[in-house]
C-alpha positions in Angstrom: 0.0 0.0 0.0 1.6 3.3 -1.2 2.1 6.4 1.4 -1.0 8.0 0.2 -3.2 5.1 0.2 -2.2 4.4 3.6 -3.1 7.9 4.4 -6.7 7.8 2.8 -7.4 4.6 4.9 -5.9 6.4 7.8 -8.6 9.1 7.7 -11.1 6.4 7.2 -10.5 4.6 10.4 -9.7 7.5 12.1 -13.1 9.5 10.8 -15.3 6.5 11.8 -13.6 5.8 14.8 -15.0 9.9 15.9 -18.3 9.0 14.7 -18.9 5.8 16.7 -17.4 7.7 19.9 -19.8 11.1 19.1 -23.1 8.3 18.9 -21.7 6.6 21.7 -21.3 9.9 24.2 -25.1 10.9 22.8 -26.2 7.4 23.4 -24.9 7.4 27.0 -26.1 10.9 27.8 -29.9 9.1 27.0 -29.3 7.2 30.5 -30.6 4.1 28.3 -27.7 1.3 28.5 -29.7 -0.5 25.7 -28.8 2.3 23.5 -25.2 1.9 24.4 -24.8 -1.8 23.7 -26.8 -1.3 20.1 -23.4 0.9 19.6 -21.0 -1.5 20.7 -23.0 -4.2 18.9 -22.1 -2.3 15.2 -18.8 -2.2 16.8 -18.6 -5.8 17.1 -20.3 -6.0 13.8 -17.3 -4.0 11.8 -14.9 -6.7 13.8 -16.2 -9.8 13.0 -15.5 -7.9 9.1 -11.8 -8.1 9.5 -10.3 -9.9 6.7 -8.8 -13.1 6.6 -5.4 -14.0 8.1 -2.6 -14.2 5.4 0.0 -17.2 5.0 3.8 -16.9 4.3 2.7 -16.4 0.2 0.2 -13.8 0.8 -2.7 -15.9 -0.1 -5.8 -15.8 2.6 -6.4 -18.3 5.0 -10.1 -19.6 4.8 -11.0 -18.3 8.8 -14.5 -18.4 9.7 -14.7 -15.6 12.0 -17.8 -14.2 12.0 -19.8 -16.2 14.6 -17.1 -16.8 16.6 -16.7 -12.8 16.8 -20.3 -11.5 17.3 -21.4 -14.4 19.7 -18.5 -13.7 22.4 -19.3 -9.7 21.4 -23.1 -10.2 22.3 -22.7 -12.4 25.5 -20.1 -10.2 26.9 -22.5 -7.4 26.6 -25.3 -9.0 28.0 -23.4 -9.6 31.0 -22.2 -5.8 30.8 -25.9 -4.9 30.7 -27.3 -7.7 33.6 -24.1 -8.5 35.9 -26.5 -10.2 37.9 -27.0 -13.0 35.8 -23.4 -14.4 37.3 -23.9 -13.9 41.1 -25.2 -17.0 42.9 -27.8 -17.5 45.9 -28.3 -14.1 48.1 -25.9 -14.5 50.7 -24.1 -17.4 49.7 -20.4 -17.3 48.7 -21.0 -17.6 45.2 -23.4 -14.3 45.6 -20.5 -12.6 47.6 -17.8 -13.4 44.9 -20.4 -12.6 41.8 -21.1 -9.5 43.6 -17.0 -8.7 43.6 -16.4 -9.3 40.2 -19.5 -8.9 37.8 -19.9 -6.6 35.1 -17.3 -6.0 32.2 -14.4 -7.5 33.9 -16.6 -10.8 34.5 -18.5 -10.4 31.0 -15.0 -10.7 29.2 -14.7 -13.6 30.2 -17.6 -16.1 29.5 -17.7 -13.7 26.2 -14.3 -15.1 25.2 -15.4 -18.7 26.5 -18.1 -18.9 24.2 -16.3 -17.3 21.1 -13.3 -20.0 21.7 -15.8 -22.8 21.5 -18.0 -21.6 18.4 -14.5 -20.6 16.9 -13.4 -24.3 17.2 -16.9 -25.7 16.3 -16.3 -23.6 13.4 -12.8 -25.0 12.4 -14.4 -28.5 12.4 -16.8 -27.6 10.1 -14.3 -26.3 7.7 -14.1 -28.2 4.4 -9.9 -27.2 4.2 -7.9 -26.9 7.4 -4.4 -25.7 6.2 -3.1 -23.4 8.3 -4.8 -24.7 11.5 -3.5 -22.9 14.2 -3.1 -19.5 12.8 -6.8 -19.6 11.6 -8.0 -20.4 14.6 -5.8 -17.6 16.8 -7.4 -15.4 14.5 -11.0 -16.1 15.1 -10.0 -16.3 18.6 -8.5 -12.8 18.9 -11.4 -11.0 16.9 -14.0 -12.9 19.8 -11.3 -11.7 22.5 -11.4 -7.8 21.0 -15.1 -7.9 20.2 -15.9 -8.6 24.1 -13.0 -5.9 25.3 -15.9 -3.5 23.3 -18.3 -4.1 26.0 -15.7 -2.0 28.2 -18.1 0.9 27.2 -21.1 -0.7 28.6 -19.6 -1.0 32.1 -18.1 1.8 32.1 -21.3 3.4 31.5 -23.0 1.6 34.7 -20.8 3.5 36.9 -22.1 6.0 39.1 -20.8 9.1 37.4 -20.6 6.9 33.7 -22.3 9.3 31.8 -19.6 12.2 32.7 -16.7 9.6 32.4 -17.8 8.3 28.6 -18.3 11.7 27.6 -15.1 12.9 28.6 -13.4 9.9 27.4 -14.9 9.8 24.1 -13.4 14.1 23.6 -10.3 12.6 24.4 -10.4 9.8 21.5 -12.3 11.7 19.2 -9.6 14.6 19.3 -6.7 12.5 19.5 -7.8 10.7 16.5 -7.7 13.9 14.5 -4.4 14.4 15.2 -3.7 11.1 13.8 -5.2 12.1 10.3 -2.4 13.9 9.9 0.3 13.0 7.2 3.3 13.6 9.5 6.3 11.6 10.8 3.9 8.6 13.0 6.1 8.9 15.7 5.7 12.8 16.2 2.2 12.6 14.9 1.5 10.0 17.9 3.0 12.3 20.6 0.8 14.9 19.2 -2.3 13.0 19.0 -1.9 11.4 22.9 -0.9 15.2 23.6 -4.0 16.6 22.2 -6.0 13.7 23.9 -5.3 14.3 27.2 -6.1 18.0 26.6 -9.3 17.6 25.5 -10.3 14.8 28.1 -9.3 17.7 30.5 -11.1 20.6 29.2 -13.8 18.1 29.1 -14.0 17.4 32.7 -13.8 20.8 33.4 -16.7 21.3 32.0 -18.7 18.3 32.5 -20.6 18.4 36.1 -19.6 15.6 38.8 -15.9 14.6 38.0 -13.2 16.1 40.4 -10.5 17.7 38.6 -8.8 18.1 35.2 -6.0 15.6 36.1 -8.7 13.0 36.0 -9.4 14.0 32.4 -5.1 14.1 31.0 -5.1 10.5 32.3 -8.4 9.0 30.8 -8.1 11.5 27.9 -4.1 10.3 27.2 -4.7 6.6 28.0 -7.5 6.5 25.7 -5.6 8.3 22.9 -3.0 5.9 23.2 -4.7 2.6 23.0 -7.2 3.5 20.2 -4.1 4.5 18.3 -2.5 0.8 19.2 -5.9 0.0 18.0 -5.7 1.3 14.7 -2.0 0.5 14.1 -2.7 -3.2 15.5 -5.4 -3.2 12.5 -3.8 -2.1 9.6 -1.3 -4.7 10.5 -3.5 -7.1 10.7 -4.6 -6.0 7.1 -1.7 -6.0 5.3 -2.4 -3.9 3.1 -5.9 -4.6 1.8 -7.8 -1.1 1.3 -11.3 -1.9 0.6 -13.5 -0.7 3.1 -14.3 -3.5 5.8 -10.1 -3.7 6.3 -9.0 -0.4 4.9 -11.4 1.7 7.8 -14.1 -0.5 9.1 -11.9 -3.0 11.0 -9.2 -0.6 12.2 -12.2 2.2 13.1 -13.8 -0.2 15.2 -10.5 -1.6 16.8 -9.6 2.1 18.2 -13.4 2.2 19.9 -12.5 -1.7 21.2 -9.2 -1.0 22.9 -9.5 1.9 24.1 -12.8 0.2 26.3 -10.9 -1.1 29.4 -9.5 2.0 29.5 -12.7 3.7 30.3 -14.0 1.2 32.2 -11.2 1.4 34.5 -11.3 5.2 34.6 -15.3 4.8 35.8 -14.1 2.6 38.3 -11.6 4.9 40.2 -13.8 7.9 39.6 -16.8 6.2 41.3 -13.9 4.7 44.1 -13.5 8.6 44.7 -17.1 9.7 45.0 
């Protein structure tokens, strides 16, 4: 893929990647988590359209991903939307425990369970198994990304979720403009995690019930960072295939899924503060 083409694909990803987190902070500001996990559902959706692993020769590896992708995606955010479906009897220990751990961090899991087993069900339905392994780590990976997505939901069920999505989602959108840029990648990414944090922090000036601006440089900063990875992670993945599902669709919707744990987390320490 030439300089420019990379370029054009790069404002692709990035532009979509803006879009999804602009619906997403309108969808959370609704107070309607449902509206928030249709979001992360086209997420998921743009995932499972990753293109197929490459061998040695360049030829693609026949990967049946799809499934595998979009049923760990939906289980994990059913569990991001109804936690409670994991914790045990009242009072027991397995109601305690459930009570620790549920919600995105819990959801992950059992999301990534159920995409490794349709993911191998999948492989043994395959008509032509060359390249085994790498076919099926691929499948795999997309389930394991698809339910990091659901980050948003959680993150979003924290008590001040609304503010912290919002501010997050200035911070990536902003940083992500940067990124269009057609500058050196390694100054352009200092820039873009630069101009990240700044928004994030303007952000949470503005936005009631968050405690200070340094809240917003680190959400705003680590979320800049990691949908960058996100993108970069894609086009690698890629290799250089430009239509539309792999040239901005895949790598668009890989920024939103990395950067998810990231928000969840900063929900987490904003609500251990309040």
């Amino acid at each position: 893929m030439t300089d420019y083409s990379a370029w054009v694909s790069r404002i692709g990803a990035s532009a979509l990647s803006v879009v999804l987190a602009a619906v997403l902070t309108l969808a959370v500001q609704t107070g309607v988590l449902i509206l928030v996990a249709l979001v992360i559902v086209v997420v998921q959706g743009l995932l499972a359209s990753a293109p197929a692993p490459a061998d040695a020769r360049g030829h693609s590896i026949p990967t049946p991903r799809s499934a595998a992708t979009m049923s760990a995606g939906i289980v994990s955010c059913i569990i991001a939307l109804w936690p409670g479906l994991l914790l045990g009897a009242e009072g027991s220990s397995a109601g305690l425990d459930g009570l620790v751990s549920t919600g995105v961090v819990a959801g992950i899991l059992p999301g990534v369970a159920v995409g490794v087993f349709v993911a191998l069900i999948a492989q043994m339905l395959r008509d032509e198994r060359r390249e085994l392994v790498l076919s099926t780590s691929a499948a795999i990976s997309l389930a394991l990304f698809a339910s990091l997505a659901s980050a948003w939901i959680g993150a979003a069920r924290a008590a001040a979720g609304s503010e912290v999505v919002t501010v997050a989602a200035v911070g990536l959108a902003a940083s992500l403009l940067v990124w269009m840029i057609p500058i050196d990648r390694y100054v352009c990414a200092a820039a873009a995690i630069t101009a990240g944090a700044g928004a994030s922090a303007a952000a949470a000036v503005v936005v009631d019930g968050l405690p200070t601006w340094l809240f917003g440089i680190a959400i705003g900063s680590g979320t800049a960072l990691f949908a960058i990875l996100g993108q970069v992670l894609a086009r690698a993945w890629s290799q250089g295939r430009v239509h539309a599902s792999a040239g901005w669709g895949f790598p668009g919707a890989m920024a939103i899924a990395m950067a998810g744990p990231i928000v969840y987390l900063g929900g987490q320490l904003i609500t251990a503060g309040l």
